[in-house]
N, C-alpha and C positions, 0 to 999 in steps of 0.2 A: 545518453539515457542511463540514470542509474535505478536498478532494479532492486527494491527490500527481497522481496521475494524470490529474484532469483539469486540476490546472495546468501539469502539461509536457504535456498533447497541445497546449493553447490557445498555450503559450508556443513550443512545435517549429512549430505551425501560421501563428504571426505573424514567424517570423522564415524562411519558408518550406518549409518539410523538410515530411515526409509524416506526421500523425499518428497514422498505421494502421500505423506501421511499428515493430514490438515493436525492434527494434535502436535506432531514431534516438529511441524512449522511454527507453529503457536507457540509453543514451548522455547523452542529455542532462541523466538526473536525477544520473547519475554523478557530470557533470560540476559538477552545482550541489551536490554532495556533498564534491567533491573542491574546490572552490572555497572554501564559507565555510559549513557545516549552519547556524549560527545563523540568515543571513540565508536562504538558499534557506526556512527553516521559517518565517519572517517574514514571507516573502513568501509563501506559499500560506498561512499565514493571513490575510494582507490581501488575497489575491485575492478569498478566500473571504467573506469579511466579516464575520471574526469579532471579538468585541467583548471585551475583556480582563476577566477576572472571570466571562465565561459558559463554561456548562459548555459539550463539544464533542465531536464526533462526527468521525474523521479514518479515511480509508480512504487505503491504499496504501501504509502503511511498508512499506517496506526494507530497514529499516537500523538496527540497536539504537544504533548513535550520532545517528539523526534523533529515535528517542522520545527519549530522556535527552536531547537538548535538548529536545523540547516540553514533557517534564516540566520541567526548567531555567525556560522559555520561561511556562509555565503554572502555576505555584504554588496560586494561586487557581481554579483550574478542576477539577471533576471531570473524571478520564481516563482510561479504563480502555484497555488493551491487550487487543485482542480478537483470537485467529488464526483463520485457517479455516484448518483441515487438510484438504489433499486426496492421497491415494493417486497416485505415477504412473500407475499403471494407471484410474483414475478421469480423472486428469488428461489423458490419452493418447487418452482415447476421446472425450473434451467436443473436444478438439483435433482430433479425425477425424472429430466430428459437425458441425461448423463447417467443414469443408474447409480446414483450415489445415497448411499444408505442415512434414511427422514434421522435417525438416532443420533449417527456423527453429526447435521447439521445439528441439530438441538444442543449438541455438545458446545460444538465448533462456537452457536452463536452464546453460549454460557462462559467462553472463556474470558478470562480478564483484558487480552491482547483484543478483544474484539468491542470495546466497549466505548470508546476513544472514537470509535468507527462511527455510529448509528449516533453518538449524540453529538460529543463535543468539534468534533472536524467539520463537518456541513457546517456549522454556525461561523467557521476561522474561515471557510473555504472562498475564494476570489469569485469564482464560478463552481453551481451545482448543476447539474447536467441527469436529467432524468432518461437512463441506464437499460430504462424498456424500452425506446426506441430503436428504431433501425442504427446499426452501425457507424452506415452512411450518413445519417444523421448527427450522432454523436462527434463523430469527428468533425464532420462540418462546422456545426456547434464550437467545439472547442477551436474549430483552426479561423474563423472569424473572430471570436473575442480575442487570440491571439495577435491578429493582425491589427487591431484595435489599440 
């Protein structure tokens, strides 16, 4: 399993910035976006320890030019693009059940890293998976079209 997101909390976390902070996440993968996508994808698969030829499990894209490099990046790997769809109004209230402040989301969803998210990726994606359902569901969902 290789994590986008938990390699920039780990990486915002060791160079000291706040890893709880949805801006200094946004920002920072931005910037490793904006810098070199080959390497940034390089490198959260070597975080991750992932082994070239095996198949992989990646949570956290962004960015329909991070998969087309992982695909680039992974020839030999099974990869499927999985999205989870979630509703604002779904996503609005998971944000109000967690006490997290309505103004960062409005932020959060105005960032540039977030944009790639809501339009262009669902339309690349192999499987869309609507993300208000039970859990149980979700994964079920995904682990039958895997088997497929």
């Amino acid at each position: 399993m290789a994590s986008f997101g938990g390699y920039i909390r780990h990486k915002v976390e060791s160079q000291g910035g706040d890893p709880t902070s949805r801006k200094a996440l946004q920002d920072y993968g931005q910037l490793r976006v904006d810098q070199n996508i080959a390497e940034f994808c390089d490198d959260v698969l070597s975080y991750s320890g992932f082994t070239t030829g095996d198949d992989l499990v990646v949570d956290g894209i962004r960015h329909v030019d991070v998969y087309d490099a992982l695909v680039r990046r992974l020839p030999n790997s099974r990869f499927h693009l999985i999205h989870l769809d979630l509703d604002d109004r779904s996503r609005k209230s998971r944000m109000a059940g967690r006490g997290d402040d309505f103004s960062d989301f409005v932020r959060a969803e105005g960032h540039v890293v977030e944009k790639d998210l809501s339009s262009n990726l669902p339309s690349r994606a192999h499987l869309v998976i609507d993300a208000s359902a039970p859990i149980e569901d979700i994964v079920g969902n995904i682990l039958v079209y895997l088997a497929s």
